[in-house]
C-alpha positions as CSV (number, residue, x, y, z in Angstrom):
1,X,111.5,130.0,148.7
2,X,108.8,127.5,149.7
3,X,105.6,127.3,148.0
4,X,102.8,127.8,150.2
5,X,99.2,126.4,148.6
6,X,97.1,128.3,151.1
7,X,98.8,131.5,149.7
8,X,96.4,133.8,148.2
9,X,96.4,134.8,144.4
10,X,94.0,137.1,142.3
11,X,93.0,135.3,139.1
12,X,91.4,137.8,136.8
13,X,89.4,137.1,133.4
14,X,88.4,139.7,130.9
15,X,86.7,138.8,127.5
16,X,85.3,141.0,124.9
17,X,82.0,142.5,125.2
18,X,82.3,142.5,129.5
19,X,81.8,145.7,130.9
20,X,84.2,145.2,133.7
21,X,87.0,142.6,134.1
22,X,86.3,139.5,136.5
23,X,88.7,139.1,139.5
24,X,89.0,136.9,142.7
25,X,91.2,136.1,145.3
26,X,91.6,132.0,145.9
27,X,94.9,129.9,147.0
28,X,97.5,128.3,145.0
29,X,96.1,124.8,145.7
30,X,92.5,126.2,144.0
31,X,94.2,127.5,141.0
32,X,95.9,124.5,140.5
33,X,92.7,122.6,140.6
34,X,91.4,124.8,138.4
35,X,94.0,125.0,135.9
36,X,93.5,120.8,135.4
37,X,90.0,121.2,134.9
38,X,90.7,123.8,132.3
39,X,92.7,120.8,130.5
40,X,90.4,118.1,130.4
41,X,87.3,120.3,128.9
42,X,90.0,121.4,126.2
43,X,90.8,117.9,125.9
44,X,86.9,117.1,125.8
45,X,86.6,119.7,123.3
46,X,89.2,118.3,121.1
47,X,87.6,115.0,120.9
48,X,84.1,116.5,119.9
49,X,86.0,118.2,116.9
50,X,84.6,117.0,113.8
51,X,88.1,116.5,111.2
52,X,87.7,118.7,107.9
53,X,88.0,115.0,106.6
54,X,84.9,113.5,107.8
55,X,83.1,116.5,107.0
56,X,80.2,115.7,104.4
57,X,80.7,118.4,101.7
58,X,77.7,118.5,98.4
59,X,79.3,119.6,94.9
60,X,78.2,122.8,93.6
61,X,75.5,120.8,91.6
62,X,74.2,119.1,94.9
63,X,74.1,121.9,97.1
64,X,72.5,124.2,94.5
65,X,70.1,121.9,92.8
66,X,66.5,123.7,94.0
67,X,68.3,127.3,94.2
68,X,66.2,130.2,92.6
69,X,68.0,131.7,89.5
70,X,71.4,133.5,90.2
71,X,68.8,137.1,88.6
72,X,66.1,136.0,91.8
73,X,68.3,135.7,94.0
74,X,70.8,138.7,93.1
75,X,67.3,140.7,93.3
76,X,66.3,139.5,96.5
77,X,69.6,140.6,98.2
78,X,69.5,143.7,96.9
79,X,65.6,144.5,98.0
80,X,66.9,143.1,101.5
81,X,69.9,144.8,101.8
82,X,68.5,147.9,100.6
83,X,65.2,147.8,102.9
84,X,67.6,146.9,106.1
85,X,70.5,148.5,107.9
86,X,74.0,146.7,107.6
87,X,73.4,145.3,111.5
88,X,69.7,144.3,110.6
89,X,70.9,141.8,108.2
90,X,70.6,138.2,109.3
91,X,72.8,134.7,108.7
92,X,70.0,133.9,106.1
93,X,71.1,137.2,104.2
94,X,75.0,136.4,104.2
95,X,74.6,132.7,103.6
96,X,72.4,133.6,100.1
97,X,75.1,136.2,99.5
98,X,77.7,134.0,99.8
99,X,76.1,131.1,97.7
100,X,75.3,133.7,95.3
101,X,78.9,134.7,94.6
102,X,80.3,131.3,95.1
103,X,78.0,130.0,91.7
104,X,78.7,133.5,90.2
105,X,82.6,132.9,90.4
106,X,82.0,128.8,89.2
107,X,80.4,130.4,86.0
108,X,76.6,129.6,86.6
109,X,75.2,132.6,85.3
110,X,76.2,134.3,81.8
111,X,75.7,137.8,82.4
112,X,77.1,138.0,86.4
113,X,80.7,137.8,86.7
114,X,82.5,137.4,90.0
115,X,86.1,136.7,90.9
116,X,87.2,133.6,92.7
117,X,88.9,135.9,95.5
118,X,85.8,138.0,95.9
119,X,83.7,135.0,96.7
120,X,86.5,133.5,98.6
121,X,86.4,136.5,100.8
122,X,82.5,136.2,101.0
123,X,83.0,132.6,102.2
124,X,85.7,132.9,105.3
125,X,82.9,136.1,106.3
126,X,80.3,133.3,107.0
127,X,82.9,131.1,108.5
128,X,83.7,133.7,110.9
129,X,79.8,134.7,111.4
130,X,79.3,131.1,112.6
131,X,82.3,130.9,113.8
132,X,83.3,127.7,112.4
133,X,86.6,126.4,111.6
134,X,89.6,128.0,109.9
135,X,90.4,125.0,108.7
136,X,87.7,124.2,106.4
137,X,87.5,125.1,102.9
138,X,85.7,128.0,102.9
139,X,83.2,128.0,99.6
140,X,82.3,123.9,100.4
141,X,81.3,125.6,103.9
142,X,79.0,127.6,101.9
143,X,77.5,124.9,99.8
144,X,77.4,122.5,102.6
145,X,75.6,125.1,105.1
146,X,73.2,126.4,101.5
147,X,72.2,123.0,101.2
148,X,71.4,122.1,105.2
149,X,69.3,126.1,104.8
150,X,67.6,124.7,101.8
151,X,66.3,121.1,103.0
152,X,65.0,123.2,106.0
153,X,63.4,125.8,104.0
154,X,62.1,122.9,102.4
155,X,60.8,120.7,105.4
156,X,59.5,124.1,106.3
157,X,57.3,124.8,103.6
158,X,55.8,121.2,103.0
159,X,52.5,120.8,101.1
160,X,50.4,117.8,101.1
161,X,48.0,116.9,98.5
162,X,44.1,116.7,100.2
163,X,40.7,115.8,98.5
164,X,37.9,117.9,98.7
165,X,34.4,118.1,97.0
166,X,32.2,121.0,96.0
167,X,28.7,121.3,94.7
168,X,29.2,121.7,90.5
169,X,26.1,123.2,89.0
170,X,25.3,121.3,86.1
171,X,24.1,123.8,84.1
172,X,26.8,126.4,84.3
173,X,29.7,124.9,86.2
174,X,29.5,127.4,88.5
175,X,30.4,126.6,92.4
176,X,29.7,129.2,94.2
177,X,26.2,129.4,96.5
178,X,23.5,132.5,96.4
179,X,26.7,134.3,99.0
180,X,29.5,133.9,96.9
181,X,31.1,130.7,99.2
182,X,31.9,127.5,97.8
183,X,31.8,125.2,100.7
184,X,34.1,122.4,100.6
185,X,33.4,119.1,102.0
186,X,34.8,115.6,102.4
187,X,32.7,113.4,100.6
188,X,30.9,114.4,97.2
189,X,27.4,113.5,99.3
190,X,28.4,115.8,102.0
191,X,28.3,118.0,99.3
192,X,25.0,117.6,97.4
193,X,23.8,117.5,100.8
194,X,24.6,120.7,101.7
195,X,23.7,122.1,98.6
196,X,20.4,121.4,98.5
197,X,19.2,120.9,101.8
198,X,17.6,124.5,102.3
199,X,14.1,124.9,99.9
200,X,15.7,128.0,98.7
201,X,18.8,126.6,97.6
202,X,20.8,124.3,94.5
203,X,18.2,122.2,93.5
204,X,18.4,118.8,91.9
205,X,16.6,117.8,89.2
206,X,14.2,114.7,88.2
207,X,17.0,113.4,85.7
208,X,19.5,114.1,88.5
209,X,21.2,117.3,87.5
210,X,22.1,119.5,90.3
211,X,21.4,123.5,89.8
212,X,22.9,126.3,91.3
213,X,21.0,129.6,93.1
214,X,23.3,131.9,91.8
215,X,22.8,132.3,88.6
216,X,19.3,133.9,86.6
217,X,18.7,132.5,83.4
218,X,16.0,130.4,81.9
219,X,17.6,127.6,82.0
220,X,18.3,128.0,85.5
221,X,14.5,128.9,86.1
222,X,12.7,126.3,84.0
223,X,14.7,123.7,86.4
224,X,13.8,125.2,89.5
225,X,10.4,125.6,88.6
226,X,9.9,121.9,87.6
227,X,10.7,121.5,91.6
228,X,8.0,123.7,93.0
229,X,10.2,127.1,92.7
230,X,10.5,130.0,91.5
231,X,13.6,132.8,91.5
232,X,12.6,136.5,91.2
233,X,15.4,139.2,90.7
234,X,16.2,139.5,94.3
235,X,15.6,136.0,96.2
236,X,14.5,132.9,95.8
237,X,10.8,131.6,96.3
238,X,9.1,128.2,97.1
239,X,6.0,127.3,95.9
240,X,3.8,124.3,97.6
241,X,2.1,121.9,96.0
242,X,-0.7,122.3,98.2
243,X,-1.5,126.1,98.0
244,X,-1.3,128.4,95.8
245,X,0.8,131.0,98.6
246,X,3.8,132.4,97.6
247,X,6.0,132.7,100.4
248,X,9.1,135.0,100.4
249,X,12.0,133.1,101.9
């Protein structure tokens, strides 16, 4: 029998999760062509496969070193689990759980017990979640994946330290302006600045004290009044030096 590469063939393809298989009719000679393609991307893929050996996996103490306390995060599984279906749970969820159990079964907590089959069983879960390989150990997956999780969290949730100034009423420490705001400013003369450039506001004193508005108390009036002002129980008042008007601010 002679082979024929023009002859037509049906190649069909069904995966899981398709609603209906693929097929299509091509020649011999395109199958063929096909089939050698299929080769070099497996041998492609082969090549991009990182060994189990060169694999970087933490210790326990490495990947764990910044977790919360095996009682947090038992606690915070449980409110999340319980608060969510079984399909609503994420890879954040099963990672923690996983961790959880793996420190549980290497003896980190003293009222938690876990078998090392039980987390075992936990660990090849996430493997198969992420579909990593079979061929890794499965509870160094954990730790090393726990540990990439937790820099990220990390990076995630940086903080950096930043100076500010506030007005600091001398008399009473207080910070806060006639409102209830404390205004914060980048230089401590911004700050003064702002605090006592309205006639009815902080005011600051002969001998260089600086008073708040917020606060009624003689203290607090004796040193507004030695600047031409006076507070009543509702608002503040200025006085000029050249009249004896009262005006309501």
């Amino acid at each position: 029998m002679s082979f024929n590469p023009d002859h037509l063939v049906t190649l069909k393809l069904d995966c899981a999760g398709w609603y209906q298989p693929y097929a299509v009719d091509i020649t011999r000679m395109q199958l063929g062509e096909i089939l050698l393609k299929l080769d070099d991307m497996a041998a492609g893929t082969d090549e991009q496969a990182t060994p189990d050996t060169e694999q970087k996996w933490p210790t326990p103490d490495e990947a764990y070193a910044a977790a919360p306390s095996i009682d947090e995060e038992l606690d915070w599984l449980n409110r999340t689990a319980n608060a969510s279906y079984d399909e609503d749970l994420n890879r954040d969820w099963y990672l923690r759980n996983a961790a959880a159990l793996d420190r549980i079964a290497l003896g980190e907590s003293t009222t938690e017990r876990a078998c090392p089959e039980e987390a075992d069983a936990t660990a090849v879960l996430l493997l198969d979640l992420d579909q990593a390989s079979r061929d890794y150990d499965p509870r160094a997956y954990v730790r090393q994946q726990y540990a990439r999780w937790a820099e990220q969290e990390r990076a995630a949730t940086k903080t950096r330290r930043v100076t500010c100034y506030v007005a600091v009423c001398d008399l009473c420490g207080g910070t806060s302006d006639y409102e209830g705001s404390t205004p914060h400013f980048d230089t401590a003369q911004d700050a003064v600045d702002y605090a006592t450039a309205s006639d009815d506001g902080w005011t600051r004193t002969a001998d260089g004290l600086l008073v708040c508005d917020a606060v009624r108390d003689t203290a607090h009036e004796d040193a507004h009044a030695a600047a031409g002002k006076r507070m009543s129980p509702c608002a503040m008042h200025v006085t000029w030096d050249d009249t004896d008007t009262v005006l309501p601010v």
